[in-house]
Structures are given as structure tokens and as C-alpha cells.
C-alpha positions as a printed NumPy array, in Angstrom:
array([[159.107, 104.011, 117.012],
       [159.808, 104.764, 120.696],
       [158.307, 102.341, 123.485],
       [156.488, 105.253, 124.647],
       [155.239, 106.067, 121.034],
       [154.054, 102.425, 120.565],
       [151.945, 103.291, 123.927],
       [150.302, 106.279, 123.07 ],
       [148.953, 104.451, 119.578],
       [147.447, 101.19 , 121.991],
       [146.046, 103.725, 123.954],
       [144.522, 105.518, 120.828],
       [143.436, 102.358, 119.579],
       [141.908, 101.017, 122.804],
       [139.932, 104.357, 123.052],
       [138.612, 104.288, 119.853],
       [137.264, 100.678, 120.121],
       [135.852, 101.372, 123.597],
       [134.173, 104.673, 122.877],
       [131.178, 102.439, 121.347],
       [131.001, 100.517, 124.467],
       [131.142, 103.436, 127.254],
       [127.98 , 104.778, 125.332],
       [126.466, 101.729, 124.968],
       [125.468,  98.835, 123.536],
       [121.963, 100.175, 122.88 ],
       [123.074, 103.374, 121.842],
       [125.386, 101.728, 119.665],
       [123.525,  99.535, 118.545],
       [120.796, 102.316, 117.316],
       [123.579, 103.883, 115.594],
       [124.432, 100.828, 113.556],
       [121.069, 100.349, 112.377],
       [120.385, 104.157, 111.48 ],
       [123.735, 104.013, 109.562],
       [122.514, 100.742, 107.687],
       [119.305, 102.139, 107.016],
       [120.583, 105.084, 105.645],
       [123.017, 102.828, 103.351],
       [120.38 , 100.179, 101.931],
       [118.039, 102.939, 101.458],
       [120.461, 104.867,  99.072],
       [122.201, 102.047,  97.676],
       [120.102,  98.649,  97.509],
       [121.013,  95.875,  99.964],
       [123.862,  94.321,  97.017],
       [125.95 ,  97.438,  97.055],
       [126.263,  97.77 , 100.79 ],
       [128.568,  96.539, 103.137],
       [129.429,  96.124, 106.966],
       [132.782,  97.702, 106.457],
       [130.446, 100.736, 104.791],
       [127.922, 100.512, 107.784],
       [130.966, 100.669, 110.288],
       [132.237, 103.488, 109.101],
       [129.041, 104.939, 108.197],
       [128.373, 104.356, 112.322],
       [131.947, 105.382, 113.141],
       [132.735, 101.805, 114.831],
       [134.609,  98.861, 114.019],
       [133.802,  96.671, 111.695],
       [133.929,  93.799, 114.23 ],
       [131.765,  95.731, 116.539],
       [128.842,  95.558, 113.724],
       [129.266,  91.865, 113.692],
       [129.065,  90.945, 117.736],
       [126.298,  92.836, 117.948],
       [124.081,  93.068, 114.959],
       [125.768,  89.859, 112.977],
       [125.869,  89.643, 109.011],
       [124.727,  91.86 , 106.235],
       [121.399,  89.369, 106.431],
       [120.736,  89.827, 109.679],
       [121.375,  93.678, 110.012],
       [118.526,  94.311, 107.304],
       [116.418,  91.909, 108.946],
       [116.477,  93.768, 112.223],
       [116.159,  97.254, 110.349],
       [112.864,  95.75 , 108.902],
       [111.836,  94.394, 112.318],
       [112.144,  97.152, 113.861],
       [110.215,  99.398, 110.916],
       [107.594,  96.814, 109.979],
       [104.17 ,  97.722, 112.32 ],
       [104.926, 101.822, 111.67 ],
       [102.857, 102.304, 109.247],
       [100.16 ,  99.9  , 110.5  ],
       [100.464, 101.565, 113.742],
       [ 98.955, 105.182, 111.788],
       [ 95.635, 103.105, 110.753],
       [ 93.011, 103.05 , 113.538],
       [ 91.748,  99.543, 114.133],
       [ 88.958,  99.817, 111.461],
       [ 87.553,  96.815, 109.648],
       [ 87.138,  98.833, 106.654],
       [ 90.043,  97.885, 103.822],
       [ 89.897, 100.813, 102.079],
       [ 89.724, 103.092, 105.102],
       [ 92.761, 100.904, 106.495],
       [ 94.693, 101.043, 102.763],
       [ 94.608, 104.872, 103.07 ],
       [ 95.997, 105.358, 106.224],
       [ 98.614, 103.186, 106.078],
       [ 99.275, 104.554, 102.429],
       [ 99.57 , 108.034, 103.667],
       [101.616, 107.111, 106.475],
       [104.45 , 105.577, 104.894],
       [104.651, 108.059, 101.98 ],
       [104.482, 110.713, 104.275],
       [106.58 , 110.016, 107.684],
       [108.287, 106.625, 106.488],
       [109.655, 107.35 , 102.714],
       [112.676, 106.609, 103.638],
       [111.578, 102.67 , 104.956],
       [109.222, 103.053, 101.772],
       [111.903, 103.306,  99.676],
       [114.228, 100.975, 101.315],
       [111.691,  98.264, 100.789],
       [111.449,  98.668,  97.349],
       [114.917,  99.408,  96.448],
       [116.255,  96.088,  98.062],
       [113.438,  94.155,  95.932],
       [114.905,  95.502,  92.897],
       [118.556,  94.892,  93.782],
       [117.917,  91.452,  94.517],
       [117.19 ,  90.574,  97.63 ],
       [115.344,  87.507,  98.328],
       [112.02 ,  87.47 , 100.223],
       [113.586,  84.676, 102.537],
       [116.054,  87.248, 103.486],
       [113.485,  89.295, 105.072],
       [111.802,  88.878, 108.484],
       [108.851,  86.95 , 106.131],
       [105.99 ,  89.19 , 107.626],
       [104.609,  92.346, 107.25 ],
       [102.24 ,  93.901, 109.704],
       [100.943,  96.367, 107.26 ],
       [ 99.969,  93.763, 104.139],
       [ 99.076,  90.914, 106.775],
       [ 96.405,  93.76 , 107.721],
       [ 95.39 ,  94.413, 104.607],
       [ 95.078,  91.107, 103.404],
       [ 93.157,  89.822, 106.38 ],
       [ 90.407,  92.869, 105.443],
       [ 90.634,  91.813, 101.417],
       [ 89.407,  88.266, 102.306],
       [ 86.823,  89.278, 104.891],
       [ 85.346,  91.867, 102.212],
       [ 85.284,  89.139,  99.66 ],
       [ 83.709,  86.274, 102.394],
       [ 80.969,  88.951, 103.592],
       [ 80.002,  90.11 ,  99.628],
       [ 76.447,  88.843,  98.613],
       [ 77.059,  85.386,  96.135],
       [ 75.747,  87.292,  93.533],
       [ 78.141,  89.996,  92.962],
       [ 80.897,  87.016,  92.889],
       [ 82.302,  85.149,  90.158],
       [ 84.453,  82.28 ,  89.214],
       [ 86.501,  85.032,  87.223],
       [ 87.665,  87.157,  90.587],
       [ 90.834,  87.194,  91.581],
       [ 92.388,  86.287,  94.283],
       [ 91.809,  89.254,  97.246],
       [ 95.815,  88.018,  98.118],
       [ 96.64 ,  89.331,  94.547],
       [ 94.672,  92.286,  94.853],
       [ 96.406,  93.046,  97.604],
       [100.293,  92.203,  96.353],
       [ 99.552,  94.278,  93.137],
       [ 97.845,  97.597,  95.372],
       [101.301,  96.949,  97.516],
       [103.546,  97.003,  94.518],
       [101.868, 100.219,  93.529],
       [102.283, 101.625,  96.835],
       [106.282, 100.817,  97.108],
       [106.885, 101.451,  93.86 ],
       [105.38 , 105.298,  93.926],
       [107.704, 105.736,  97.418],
       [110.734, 104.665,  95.069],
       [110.576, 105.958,  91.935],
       [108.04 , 108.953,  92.188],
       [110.648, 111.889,  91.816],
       [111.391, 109.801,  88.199],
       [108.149, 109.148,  87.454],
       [106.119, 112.533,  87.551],
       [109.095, 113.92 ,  85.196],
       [108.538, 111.07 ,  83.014],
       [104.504, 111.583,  82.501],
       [105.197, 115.498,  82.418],
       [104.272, 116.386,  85.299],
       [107.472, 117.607,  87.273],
       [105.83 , 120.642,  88.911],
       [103.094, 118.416,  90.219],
       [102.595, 119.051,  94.067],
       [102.937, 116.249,  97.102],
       [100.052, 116.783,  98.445],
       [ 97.678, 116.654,  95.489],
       [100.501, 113.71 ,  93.832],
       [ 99.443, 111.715,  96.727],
       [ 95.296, 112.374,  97.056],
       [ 95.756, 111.429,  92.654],
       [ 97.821, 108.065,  94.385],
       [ 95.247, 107.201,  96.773],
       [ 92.186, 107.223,  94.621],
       [ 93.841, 104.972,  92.068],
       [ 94.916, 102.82 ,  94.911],
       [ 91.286, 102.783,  96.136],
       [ 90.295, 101.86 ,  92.524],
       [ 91.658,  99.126,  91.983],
       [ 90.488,  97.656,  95.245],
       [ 86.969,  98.572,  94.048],
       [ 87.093,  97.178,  90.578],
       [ 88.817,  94.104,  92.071],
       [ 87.014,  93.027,  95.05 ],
       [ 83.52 ,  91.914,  95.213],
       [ 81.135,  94.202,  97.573],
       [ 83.413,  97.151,  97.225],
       [ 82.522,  98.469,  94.039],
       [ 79.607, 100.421,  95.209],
       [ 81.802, 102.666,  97.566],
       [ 82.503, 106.474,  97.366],
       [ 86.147, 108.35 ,  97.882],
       [ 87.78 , 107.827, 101.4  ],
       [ 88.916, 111.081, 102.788],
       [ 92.466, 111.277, 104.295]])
């Protein structure tokens, strides 16, 4: 190769690796974690790499690293950045089922995609301590469960209720679940013509159910309207 060959691929190379930079590290940055997203959401956290979010992004491979870090800590910052969404859609109501049907709607409507990644990653494997280890949206609803249960009349309570924290987990397994594997699901039950809308009002009032049947002092309520 000719000296003046071996210069025009350094220049190539140099303006490849500093197109990322002249935009930006914040744009860049963005783009990194909207590539990632993307990735973990279709593939589970196992099957993805940061050689496949690089070139997902169109950057180097070391560029993912100085700025975003591992595999870990890219996901972590994807869920940082996703986790009060949802929460954010629910007005600051003390009412748990009113607040569980917000935030249900929400994320199955505008955030399927974070929905999804959520659950998919949980079934690939990834551990909980891998995550940022809080959730807005169940913190909320958790916080509600246990005031319900504290205000209920003794009466209506029993040595035999569960835990409002379980209540919770198993509504929010529901929830993710549904986001994940709903377009297998419906096909499954025979139901494959079965519309969004009315899918997700059938969703809710099961959702809504179980909080009822489970929690002491909210069996008494009616339907909550979206």
C-alpha cells in the first residue's frame, strides 16, 4: 500500500471514531442506550452483547465501554432511566387500585417495549442484583397495599392473609408477564382475534380482582374506570 494510501485509511478511521464525539457525548450516549434497549428487549439480556449494541449504535465497541461501561451497567442505566414512566401516568392518588390501573395501562400501552424488556431479562436469567434494586412503580404500589391493609377494620383481617408485599409481586408478575407473552397467549386460549383495547379492560379487572380478594378492606369495591 502507498504512504498516501495508508493516510487516507487513518484518516477514514479517525473520522469514523470521532463522528460519535463531534455529535456528542449525550447524543451518543442516547443512541447507545436506544440501541441496547432495542437489543435486550428482542433478545433477553444473555444473548446480547456490547459488540451487538455498538454496531447496533453504529460506534465502536470501545466507545460503549468509556461511556456506558459493561453489559451490567448498560441495562442498569436503561432501567434507570425507564423506571418512574409508568408511575409518572398515575396521579398521586392514595387509592391502590386506582393507582394499579393507571400505571397498568400506561406501561401496556406507551411502554410495551420497557414492559417487555423487564420480563424478558427475568426469564433469560438475569439476576435481581443486576438491576438498579428499585422500582418506582411497585415501591408505589406496595406502599398503598400495606396502608389498605393497616387502615382495614380488625375484623375483616385474619391470621390467614397474605402478605400485601405478595399481593403485590404476584399482581406485578401478571402485569409483566401479559406485556411479554400476550401475542402467544390470546392464540393459545383461542382468542387470536381478540381486540387491545377490550384484551386490556378483561386484564385490568382481573388485576383489580385479585387485589380485592387478597387484601383486607378492598373487597367491597366496584370496577375502576380507565
Amino acid at each position: 500500500m502507498t504512504i498516501d494510501g495508508q493516510e487516507r485509511r487513518k484518516s477514514a478511521a479517525a473520522t469514523t471514531y470521532n463522528g460519535p464525539e463531534r455529535r456528542g457525548r449525550e447524543a451518543t450516549t442516547t443512541a447507545i442506550l436506544e440501541a441496547a434497549e432495542d437489543l435486550f428487549s428482542e433478545r433477553g439480556f444473555n444473548d446480547v452483547t456490547v459488540r451487538a449494541i455498538a454496531a447496533r449504535a453504529g460506534i465502536s465497541h470501545a466507545l460503549v465501554h468509556r461511556y456506558l461501561g459493561k453489559k451490567a451497567d448498560i441495562f442498569r442505566a436503561i432501567l434507570s432511566r425507564n423506571q418512574g414512566v409508568m408511575l409518572a401516568a398515575a396521579p398521586d392518588d392514595p387509592d391502590l387500585l386506582a393507582t394499579t390501573n393507571f400505571i397498568m395501562r400506561e406501561g401496556l400501552t406507551n411502554h410495551r417495549r420497557y414492559v417487555r424488556l423487564l420480563a424478558d431479562s427475568a426469564l433469560h436469567g438475569l439476576p435481581y442484583e443486576q438491576t438498579t434494586g428499585r422500582f418506582a412503580a411497585v415501591d408505589r404500589l406496595v406502599e398503598l397495599a400495606q396502608r389498605a391493609v393497616a387502615a382495614a377494620p380488625s375484623g375483616v383481617r385474619t391470621e390467614q392473609d397474605l402478605d400485601p408485599r405478595f399481593v403485590i409481586a404476584c399482581v406485578t408478575a401478571l402485569f409483566l408477564g401479559w406485556g411479554a407473552t400476550e401475542s402467544w397467549v390470546l392464540p393459545a386460549a383461542g382468542l387470536p382475534d381478540m381486540d387491545e383495547a377490550e384484551a386490556i379492560d378483561g386484564l385490568e379487572r382481573v388485576m383489580l380482582g385479585i387485589l380485592r380478594d387478597n387484601l383486607p378492606g378492598l373487597k367491597a369495591g366496584g370496577p375502576v374506570s380507565g
